[in-house]
Structure formats: structure tokens, C-alpha cells
C-alpha positions as a Markdown table, in Angstrom:
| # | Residue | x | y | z |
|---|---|---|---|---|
| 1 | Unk | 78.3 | -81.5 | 91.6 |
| 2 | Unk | 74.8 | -81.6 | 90.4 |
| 3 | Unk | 73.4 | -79.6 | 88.2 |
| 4 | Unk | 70.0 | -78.5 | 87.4 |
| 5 | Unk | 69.6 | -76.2 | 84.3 |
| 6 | Unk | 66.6 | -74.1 | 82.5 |
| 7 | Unk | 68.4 | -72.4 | 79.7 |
| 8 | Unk | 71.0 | -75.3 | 78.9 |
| 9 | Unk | 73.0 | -73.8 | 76.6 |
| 10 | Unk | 76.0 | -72.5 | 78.8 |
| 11 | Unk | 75.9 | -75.6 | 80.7 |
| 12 | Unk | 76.5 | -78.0 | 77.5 |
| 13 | Unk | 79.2 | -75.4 | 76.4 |
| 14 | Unk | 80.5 | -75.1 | 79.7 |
| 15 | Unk | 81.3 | -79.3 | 79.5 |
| 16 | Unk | 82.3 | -79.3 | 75.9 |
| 17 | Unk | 85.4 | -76.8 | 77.3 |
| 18 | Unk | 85.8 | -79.5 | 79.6 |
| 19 | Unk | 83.9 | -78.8 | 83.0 |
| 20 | Unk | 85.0 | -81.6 | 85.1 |
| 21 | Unk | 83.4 | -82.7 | 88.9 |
| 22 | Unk | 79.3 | -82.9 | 87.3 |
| 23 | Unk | 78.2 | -86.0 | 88.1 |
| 24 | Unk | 74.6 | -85.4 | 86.8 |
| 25 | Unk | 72.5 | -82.8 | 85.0 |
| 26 | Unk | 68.9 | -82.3 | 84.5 |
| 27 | Unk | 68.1 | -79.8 | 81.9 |
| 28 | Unk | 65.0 | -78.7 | 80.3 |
| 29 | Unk | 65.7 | -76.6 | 77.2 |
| 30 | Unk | 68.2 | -76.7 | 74.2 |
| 31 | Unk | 71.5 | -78.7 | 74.3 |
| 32 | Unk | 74.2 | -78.3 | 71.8 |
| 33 | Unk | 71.8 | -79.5 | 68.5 |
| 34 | Unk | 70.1 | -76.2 | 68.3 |
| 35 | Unk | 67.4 | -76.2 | 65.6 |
| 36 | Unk | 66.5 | -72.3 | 64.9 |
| 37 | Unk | 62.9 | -71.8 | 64.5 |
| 38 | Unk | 62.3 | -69.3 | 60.8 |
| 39 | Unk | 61.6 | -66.1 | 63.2 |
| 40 | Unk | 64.7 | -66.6 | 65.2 |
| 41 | Unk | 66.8 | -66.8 | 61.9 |
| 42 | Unk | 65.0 | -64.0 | 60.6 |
| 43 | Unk | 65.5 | -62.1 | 63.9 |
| 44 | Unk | 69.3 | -62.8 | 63.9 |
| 45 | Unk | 70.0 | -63.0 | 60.5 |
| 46 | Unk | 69.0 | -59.3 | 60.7 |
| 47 | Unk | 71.3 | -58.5 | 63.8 |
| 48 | Unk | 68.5 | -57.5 | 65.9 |
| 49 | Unk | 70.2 | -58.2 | 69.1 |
| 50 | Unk | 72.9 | -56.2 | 68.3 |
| 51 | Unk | 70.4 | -53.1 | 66.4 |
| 52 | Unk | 68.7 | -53.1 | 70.2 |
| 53 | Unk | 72.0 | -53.0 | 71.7 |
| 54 | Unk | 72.6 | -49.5 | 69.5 |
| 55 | Unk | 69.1 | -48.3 | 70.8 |
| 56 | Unk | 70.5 | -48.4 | 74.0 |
| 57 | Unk | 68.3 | -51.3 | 75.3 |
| 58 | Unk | 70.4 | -53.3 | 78.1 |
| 59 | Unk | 67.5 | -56.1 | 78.5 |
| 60 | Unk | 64.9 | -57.0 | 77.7 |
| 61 | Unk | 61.7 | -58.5 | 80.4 |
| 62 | Unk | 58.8 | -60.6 | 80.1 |
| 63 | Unk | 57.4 | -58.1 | 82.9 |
| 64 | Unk | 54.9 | -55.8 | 81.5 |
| 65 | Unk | 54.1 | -52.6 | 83.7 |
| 66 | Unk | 50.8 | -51.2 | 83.6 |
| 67 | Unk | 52.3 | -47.9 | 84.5 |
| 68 | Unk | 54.9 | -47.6 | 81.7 |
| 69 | Unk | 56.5 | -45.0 | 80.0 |
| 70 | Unk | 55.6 | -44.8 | 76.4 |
| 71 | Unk | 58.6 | -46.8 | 75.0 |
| 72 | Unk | 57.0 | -49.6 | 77.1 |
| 73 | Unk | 53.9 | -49.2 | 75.7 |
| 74 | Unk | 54.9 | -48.9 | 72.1 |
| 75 | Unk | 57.0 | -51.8 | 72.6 |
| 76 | Unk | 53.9 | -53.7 | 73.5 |
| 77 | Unk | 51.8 | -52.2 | 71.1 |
| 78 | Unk | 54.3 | -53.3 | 68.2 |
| 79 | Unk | 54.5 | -57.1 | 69.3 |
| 80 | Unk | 50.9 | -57.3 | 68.7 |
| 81 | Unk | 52.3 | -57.6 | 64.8 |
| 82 | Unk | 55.0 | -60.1 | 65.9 |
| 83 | Unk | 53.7 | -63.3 | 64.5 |
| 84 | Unk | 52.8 | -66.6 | 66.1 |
| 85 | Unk | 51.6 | -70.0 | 65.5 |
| 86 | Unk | 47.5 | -69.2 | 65.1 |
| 87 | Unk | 47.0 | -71.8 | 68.0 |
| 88 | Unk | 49.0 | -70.0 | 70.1 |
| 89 | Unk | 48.0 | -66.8 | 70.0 |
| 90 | Unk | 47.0 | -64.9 | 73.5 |
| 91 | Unk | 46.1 | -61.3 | 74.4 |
| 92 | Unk | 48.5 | -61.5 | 77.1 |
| 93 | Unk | 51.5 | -58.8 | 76.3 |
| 94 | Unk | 53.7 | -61.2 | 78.5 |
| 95 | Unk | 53.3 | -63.9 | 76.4 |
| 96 | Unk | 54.0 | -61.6 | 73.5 |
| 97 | Unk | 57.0 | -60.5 | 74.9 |
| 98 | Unk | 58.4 | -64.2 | 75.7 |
| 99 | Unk | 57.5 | -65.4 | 72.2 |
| 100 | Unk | 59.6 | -62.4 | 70.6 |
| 101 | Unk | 62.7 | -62.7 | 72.8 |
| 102 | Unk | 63.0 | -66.5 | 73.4 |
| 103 | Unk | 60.0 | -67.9 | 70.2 |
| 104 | Unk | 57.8 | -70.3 | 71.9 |
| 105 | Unk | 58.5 | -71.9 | 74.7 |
| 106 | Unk | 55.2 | -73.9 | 75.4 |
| 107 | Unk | 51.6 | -74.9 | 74.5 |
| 108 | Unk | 48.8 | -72.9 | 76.5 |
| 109 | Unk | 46.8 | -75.4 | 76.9 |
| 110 | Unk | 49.8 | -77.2 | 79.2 |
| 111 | Unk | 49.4 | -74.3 | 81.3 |
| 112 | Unk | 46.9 | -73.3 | 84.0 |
| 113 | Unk | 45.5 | -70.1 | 84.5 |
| 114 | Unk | 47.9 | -69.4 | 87.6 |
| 115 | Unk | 51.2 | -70.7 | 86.2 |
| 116 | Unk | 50.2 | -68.4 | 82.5 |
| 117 | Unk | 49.1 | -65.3 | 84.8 |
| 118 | Unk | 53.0 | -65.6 | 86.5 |
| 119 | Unk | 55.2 | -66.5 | 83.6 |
| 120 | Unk | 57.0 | -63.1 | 83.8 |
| 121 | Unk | 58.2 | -64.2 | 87.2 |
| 122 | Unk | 60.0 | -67.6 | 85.4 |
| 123 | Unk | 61.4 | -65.9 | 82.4 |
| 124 | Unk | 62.3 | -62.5 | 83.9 |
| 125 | Unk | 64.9 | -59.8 | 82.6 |
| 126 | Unk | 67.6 | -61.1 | 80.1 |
| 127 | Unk | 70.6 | -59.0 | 79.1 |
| 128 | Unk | 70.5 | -58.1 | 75.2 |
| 129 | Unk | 74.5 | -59.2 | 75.6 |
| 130 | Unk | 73.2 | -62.5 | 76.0 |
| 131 | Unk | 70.9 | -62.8 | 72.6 |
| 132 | Unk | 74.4 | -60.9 | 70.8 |
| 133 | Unk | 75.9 | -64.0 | 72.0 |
| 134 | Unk | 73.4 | -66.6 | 70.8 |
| 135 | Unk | 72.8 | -64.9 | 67.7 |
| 136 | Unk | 75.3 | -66.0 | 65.6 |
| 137 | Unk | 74.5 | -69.8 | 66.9 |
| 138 | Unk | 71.3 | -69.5 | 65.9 |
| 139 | Unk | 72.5 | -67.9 | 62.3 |
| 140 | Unk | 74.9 | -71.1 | 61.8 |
| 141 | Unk | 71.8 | -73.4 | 62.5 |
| 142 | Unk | 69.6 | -75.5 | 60.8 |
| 143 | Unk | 66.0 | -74.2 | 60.6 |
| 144 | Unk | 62.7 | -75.9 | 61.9 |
């Protein structure tokens, strides 16, 4: 079997349980050394996954609707106080959204405009089980 990964994390614990038959792997984000960036531990170490979950928020999306209902919108409107790096700020509410649920992911100027207008379509809808899940990894970590 070969396997190619974006979010890595499943796959490294899947072979630590002892996933046999892989016989190669290319994987482009975290392995089993996780370093917690501060806002992530802040984030978690305030059970926010699990405080959205009580909301009654099932996932959360890097997609951004220009017809949204006003939970959308004041969604959107709030992550414009969600802090970033000062070279990385952007106007775009995607990118706002993909720094708050994932922290950064990349440097904009590695991107071109075409590949930063469509990041919604790479990151997509994640299920808020999924950050409960990580959450206490990320508590147990060392900070950047």
C-alpha cells in the first residue's frame, strides 16, 4: 500500500497501533512530534472545540458564503479580532477562518493569487469531533 497524506496525524497513529502492508508514505503536515503553536494551546486549553460542540456547531468550513445567514456573518466579523502573525495578515475571511481552525498553515507570499483565491476548496469542512479529538494532544504539547 502507498500512502499519500495531508493531515498526517491519523496516519502516524494509525502505524504506531501497528498498521502493517504500507510500504511508503508521503505526508505533508504534522507527525507524531506535535509542537502547539501559543493560540492553539490557548484555544484548547480553553475547551473550545468542545464549547462549539455545546453551540451546536457540527463543523466548521474555510468556505465563506456571500449569502450567509447572520451567524455566518458574525462568525466572520469576530475573526477579524483573531490574532495573526503581522506579516501574515490578509482581508480574505477564508484565510481568517483557516488560521483560527487549523493556526497557520503557510506564508502568502508562497502562494499565487489563484491557488490563495481557492484555498477553501483544499481545506474544506472539518467536523468539530475532530478538533475534540486533537485537543487534548495539543494540551499535552510542547509550545512554539
Amino acid at each position: 500500500m502507498v500512502v499519500h497524506c495531508w493531515g498526517s496525524t491519523t496516519f502516524f497513529m494509525a502505524m504506531l497501533a501497528g498498521l502493517q502492508g504500507v510500504r511508503s508514505a508521503v505526508c505533508s503536515q504534522i507527525a507524531t512530534r506535535i509542537v502547539t503553536p501559543t493560540m492553539t494551546k490557548i484555544k484548547t486549553g480553553l475547551h473550545l472545540p468542545a464549547f462549539l460542540d455545546a453551540l451546536g456547531m457540527r463543523a466548521l468550513t474555510a468556505y465563506v458564503d456571500t449569502h450567509a445567514d447572520w451567524r455566518e456573518r458574525l462568525y466572520d466579523t469576530a475573526l477579524k479580532l483573531y490574532p495573526v502573525e503581522l506579516k501574515e495578515e490578509c482581508d480574505s475571511p477564508v484565510c481568517r477562518r483557516i488560521s483560527f481552525m487549523y493556526a497557520p498553515l503557510y506564508q502568502h507570499e508562497q502562494l499565487n493569487q489563484l491557488t490563495h483565491d481557492t484555498l477553501y476548496e483544499l481545506l474544506g469542512v472539518a467536523d468539530i469531533r475532530s478538533f475534540e479529538h486533537i485537543a487534548p494532544l495539543a494540551r499535552s504539547c510542547r509550545t512554539r
